[in-house]
C-alpha positions as CSV (number, residue, x, y, z in Angstrom):
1,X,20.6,-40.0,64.5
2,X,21.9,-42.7,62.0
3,X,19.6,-43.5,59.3
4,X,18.0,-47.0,59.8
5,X,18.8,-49.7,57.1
6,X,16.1,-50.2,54.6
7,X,15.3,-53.4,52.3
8,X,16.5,-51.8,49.3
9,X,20.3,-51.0,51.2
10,X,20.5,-54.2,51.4
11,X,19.4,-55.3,48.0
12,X,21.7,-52.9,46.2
13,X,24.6,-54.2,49.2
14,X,24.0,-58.0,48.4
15,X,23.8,-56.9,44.6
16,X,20.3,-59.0,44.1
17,X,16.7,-57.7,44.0
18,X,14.5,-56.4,46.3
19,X,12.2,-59.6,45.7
20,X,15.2,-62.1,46.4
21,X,15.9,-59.9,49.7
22,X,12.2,-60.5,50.5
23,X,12.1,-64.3,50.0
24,X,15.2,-64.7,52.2
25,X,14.6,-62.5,54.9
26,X,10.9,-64.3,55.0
27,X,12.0,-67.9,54.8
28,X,11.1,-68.3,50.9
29,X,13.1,-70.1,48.4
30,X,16.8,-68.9,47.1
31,X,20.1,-71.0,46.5
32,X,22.1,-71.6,49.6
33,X,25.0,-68.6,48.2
34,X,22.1,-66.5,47.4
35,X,21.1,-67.0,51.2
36,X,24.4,-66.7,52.9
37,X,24.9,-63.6,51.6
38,X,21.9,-61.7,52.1
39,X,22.1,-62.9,55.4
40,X,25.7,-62.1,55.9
41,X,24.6,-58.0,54.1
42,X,21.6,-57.7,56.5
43,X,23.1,-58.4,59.5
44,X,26.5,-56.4,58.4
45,X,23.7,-53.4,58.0
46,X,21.8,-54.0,61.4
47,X,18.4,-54.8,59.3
48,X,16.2,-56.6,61.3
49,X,13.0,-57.7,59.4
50,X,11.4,-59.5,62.3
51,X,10.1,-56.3,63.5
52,X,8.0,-56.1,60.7
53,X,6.1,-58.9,61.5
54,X,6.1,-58.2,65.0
55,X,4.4,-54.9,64.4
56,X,2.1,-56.7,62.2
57,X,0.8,-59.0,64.7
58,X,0.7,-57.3,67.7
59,X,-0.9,-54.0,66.6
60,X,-3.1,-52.4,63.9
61,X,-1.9,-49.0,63.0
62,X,-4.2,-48.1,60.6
63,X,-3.9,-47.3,57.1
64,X,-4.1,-49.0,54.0
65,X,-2.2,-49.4,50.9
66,X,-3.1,-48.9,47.2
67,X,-0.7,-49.9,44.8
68,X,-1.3,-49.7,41.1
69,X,1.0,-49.9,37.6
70,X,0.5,-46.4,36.0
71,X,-1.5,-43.8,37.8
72,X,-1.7,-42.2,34.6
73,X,-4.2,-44.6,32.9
74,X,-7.8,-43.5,33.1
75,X,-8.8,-47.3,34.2
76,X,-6.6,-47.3,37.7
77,X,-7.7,-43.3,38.0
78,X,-11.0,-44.8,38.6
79,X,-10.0,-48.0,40.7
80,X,-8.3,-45.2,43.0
81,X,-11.2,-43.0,43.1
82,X,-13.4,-46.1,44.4
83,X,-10.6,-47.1,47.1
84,X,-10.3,-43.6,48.0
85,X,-14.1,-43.0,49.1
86,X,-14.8,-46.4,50.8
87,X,-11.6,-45.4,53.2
88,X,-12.9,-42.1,53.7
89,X,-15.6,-43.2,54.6
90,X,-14.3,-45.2,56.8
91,X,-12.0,-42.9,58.2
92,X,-8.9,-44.7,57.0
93,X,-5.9,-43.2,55.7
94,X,-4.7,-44.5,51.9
95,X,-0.9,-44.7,51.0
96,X,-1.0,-44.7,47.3
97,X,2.0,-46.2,45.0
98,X,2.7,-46.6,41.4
99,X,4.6,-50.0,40.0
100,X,5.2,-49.2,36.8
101,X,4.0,-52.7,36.2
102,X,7.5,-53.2,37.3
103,X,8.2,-56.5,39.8
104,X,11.2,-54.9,41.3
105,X,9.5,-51.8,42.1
106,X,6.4,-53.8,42.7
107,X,8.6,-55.8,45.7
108,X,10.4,-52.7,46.9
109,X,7.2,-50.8,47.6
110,X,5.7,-53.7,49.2
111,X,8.8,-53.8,51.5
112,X,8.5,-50.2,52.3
113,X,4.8,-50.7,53.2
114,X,5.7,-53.7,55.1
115,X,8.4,-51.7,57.2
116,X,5.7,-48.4,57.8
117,X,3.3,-51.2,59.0
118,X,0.9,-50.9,57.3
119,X,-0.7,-54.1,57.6
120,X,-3.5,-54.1,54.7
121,X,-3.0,-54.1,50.9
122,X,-5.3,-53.4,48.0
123,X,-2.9,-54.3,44.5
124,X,-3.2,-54.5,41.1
125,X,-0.5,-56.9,40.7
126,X,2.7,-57.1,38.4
127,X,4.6,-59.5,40.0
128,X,3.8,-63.2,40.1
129,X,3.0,-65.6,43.7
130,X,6.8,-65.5,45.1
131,X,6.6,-61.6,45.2
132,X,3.8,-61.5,47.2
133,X,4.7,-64.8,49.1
134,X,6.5,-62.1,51.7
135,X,3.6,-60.1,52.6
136,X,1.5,-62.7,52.7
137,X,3.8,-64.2,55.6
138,X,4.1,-61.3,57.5
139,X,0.6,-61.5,58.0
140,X,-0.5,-58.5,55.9
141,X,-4.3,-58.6,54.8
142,X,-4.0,-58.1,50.6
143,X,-6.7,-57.5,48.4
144,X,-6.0,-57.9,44.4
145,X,-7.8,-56.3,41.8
146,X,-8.1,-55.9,38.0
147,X,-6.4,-59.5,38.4
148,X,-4.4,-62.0,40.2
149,X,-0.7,-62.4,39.9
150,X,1.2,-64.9,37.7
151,X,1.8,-68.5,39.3
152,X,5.9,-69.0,38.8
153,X,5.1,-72.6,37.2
154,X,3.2,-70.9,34.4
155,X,5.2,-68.0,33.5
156,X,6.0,-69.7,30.4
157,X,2.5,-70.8,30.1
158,X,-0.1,-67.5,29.9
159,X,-2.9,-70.1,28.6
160,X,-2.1,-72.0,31.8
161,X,-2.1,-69.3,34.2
162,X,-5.1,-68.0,32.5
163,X,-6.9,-71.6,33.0
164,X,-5.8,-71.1,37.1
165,X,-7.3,-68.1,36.9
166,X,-10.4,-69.2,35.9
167,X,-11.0,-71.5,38.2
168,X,-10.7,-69.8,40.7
169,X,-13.1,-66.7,39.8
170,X,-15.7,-69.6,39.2
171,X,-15.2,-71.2,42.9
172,X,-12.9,-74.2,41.5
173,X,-10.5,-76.1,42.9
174,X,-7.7,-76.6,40.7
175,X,-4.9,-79.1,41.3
176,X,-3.6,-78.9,44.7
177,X,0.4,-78.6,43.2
178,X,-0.2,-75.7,41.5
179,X,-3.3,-74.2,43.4
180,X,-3.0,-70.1,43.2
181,X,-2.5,-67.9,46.2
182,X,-4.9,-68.1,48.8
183,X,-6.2,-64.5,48.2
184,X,-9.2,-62.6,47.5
185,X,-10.0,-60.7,44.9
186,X,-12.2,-58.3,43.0
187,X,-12.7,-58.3,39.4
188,X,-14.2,-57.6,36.1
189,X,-16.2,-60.9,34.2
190,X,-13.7,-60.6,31.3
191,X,-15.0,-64.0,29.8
192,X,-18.5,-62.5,29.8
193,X,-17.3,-59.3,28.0
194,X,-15.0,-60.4,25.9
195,X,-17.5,-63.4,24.8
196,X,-19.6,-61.2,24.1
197,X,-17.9,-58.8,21.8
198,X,-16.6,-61.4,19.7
199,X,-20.2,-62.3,19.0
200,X,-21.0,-59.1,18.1
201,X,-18.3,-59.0,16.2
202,X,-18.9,-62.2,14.4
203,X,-22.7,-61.4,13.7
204,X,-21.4,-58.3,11.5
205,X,-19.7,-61.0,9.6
206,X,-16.2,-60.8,10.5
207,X,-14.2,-63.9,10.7
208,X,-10.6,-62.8,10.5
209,X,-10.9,-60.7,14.6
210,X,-7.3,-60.0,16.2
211,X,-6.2,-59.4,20.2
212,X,-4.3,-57.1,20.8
213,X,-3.2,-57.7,24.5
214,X,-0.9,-56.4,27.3
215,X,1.0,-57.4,30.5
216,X,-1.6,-59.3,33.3
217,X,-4.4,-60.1,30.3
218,X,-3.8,-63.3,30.4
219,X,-7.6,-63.8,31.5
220,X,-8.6,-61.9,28.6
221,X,-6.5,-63.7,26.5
222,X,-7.9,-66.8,27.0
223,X,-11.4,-65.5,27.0
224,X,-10.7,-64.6,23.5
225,X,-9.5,-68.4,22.4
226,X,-12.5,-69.8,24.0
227,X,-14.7,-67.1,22.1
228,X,-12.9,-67.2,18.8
229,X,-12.9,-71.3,19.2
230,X,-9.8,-73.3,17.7
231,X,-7.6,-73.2,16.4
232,X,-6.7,-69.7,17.4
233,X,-4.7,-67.8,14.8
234,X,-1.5,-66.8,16.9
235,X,-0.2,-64.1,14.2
236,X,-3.7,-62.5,15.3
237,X,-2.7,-62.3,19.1
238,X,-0.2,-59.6,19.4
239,X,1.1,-57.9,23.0
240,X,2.9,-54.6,24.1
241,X,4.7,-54.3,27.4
242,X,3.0,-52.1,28.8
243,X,4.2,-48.6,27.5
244,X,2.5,-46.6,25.0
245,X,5.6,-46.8,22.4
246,X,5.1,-50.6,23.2
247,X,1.5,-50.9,22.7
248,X,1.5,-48.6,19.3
249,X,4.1,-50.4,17.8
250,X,2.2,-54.1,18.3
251,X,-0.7,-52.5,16.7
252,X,1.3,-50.9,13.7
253,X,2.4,-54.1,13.0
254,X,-0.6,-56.0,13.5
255,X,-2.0,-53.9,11.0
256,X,0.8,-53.9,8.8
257,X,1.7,-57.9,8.5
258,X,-2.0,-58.7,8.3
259,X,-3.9,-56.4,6.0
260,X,-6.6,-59.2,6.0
261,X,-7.9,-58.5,9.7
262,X,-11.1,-57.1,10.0
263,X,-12.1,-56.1,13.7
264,X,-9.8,-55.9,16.3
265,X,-10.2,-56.5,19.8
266,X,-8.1,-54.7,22.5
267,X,-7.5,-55.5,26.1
268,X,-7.4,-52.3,27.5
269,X,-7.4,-48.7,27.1
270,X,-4.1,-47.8,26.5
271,X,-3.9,-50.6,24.0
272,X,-6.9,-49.3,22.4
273,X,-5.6,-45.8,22.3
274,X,-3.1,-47.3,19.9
275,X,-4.9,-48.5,17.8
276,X,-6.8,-45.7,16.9
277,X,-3.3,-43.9,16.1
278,X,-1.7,-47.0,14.3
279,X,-5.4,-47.3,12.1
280,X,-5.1,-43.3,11.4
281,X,-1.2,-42.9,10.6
282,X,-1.6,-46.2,8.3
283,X,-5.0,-44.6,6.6
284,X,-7.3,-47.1,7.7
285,X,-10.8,-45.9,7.8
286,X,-12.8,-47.1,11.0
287,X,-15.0,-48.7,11.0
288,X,-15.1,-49.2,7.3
289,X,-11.4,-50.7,6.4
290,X,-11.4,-51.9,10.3
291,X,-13.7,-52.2,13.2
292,X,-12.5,-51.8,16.7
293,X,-14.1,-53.0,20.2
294,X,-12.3,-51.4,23.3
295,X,-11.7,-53.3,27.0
296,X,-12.5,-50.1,29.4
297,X,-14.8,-47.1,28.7
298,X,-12.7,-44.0,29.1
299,X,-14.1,-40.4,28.3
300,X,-12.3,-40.6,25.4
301,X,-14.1,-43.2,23.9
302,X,-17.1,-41.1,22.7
303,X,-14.9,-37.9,21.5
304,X,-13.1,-40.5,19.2
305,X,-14.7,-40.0,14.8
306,X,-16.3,-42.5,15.0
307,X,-16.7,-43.1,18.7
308,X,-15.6,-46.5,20.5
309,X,-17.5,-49.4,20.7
310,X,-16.3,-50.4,24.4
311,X,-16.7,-53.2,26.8
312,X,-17.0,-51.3,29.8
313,X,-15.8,-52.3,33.3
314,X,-16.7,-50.4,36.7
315,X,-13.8,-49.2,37.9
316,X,-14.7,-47.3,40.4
317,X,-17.6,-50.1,41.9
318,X,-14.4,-52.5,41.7
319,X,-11.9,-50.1,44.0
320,X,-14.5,-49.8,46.4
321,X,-15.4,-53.4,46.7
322,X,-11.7,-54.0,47.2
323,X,-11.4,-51.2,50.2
324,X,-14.8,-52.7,51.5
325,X,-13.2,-56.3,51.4
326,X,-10.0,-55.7,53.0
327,X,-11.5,-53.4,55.9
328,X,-14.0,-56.4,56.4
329,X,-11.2,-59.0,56.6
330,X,-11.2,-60.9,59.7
331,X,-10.7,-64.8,60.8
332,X,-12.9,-66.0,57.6
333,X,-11.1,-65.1,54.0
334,X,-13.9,-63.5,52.4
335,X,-14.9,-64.5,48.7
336,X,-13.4,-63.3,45.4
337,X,-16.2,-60.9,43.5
338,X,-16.8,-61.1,39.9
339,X,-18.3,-57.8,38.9
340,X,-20.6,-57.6,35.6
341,X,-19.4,-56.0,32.0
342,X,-21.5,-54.7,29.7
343,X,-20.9,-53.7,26.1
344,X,-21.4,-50.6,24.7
345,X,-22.0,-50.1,20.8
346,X,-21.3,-46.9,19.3
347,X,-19.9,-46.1,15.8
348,X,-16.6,-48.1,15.4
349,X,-18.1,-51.5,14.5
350,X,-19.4,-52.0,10.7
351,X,-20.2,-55.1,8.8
352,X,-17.6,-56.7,6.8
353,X,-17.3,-55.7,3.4
């Protein structure tokens, strides 16, 4: 039996992205060329996309997919765990992918998921609003967590997207041309946690506090401004890519091109991980030379000399709201849910000296 035509055959046929192929087979935006000949490819291959929708429509298959960037990192080990034993409770099957924090691969395995039927989503996402846009047509319930994906307007913008963002958690309205997608989600208070260590921070008497962020902290990032109050020091606001390489080198050179730092903030565990290497290769005692505060707590944490100070997140509470919400999902969209932080002092935080 010949092999049916996938979305990626014709992505690789039409020599564009799996994302493009999803806007254009879903009646999204692409120039006119870009149209005609992913049209011309799909129909060339025998791909017909309307099915998916079809299937989506008239019949629930059961199932649900979980799609997160690195099933490697502690944090989305947890997320997973919490997913896991709401559908198993429920009796539902989970189909579990890893992005990369890639968009591409982000858009191919929403296509694949899309093709299998499966017809609701639980995502951390990488991509922004158009790569999603597809899904959402097709009628496929999505939950988000961790965060919301970037709005195209503001992907030049992070302070902007970041402002969206907050809105919306806080049951806002922003302005109706750049409103964000139309999609629940569960996640962490990072205003309240990250608030909160920079006061900590701050009432040990440190002034000079750097951010050492990642790729979707855009929330965090701006929690940090508002904490740190302006004018915000932008040589103090650093980012990796995502990767471990990435995320060690932004710390090494935080370090490195401002010796006068004193505490250091960073957005997640990975990022933290770093730091904790870049402090010990560059022979900077913690908490004494440097303090650190950590986004996640991570068994790790408290084997570290000196343990982390952390700002923990439930992981695990915030995969298991998600499965909850999208098994619920119905006629009504239910609400986003902002779930508590708390911080956690242990031995990495000093006064200044």
């Amino acid at each position: 039996m010949e092999k049916r035509a996938t979305i990626k055959d014709v992505a690789e046929a039409a020599g564009v992205g799996v994302a493009t192929v999803s806007r254009v087979l879903s009646g999204g935006s692409a120039s006119s060329h870009t149209r005609e000949r992913v049209l011309a490819v799909a129909a060339q291959l025998d791909y017909r996309p309307s099915a998916l929708g079809r299937n989506l429509r008239q019949r629930r298959t059961g199932g649900m997919g979980l799609l997160v960037p690195d099933l490697t990192d502690t944090f989305y080990g947890q997320l997973a765990e919490g997913v896991l034993a709401c559908a198993r409770s429920a009796g539902e099957p989970v189909m579990l992918g890893s992005t990369g924090g890639d968009p591409e691969q982000e858009a191919e395995l929403i296509g694949m998921l899309l093709e299998q039927s499966v017809d609701r989503l639980i995502a951390v996402p990488s991509g922004d609003a158009e790569t999603w846009a597809p899904a959402i047509r097709a009628g496929m319930t999505v939950v988000f967590a961790d965060r919301l994906p970037a709005q195209p307007d503001h992907e030049e913008d992070p302070a902007a997207a970041a402002a969206h963002d907050l809105l919306l958690l806080d049951g806002l309205s922003p302005a109706p041309q750049s409103r964000p997608m139309d999609v629940p989600a569960v996640v962490a208070d990072d205003r309240a946690g990250i608030r909160t260590a920079v006061r900590y921070l701050r009432g040990l008497g440190h002034k000079r506090i750097a951010f050492l962020g990642g790729p979707g902290q855009d929330r965090r990032v701006a929690a940090f401004g508002e904490a740190v109050g302006a004018p915000v020091d932008e040589e103090l606001v650093v980012f990796g890519t995502g990767s471990r390489d990435s995320a060690y080198a932004a710390a090494s050179g935080l370090f490195q091109s401002r010796p006068d730092l004193s505490a250091v903030v960073a957005g997640g565990n990975v990022l933290g991980e770093a730091a904790v290497l870049a402090a010990r290769e560059l022979d900077l005692r913690v908490p004494r030379d440097v303090s650190l505060v950590m986004y996640d707590d991570v068994p790790w944490a408290e084997l570290c000399s000196p343990p982390l100070t952390v700002i923990a997140q439930p992981g695990r509470d915030m995969g298991y709201r998600a499965a909850e919400l999208v098994l619920r999902a119905g006629t009504r969209r239910p609400r986003s849910v902002v779930l508590p932080t708390e911080l956690i002092i242990r031995g990495s935080c000093g006064p200044r000296r």
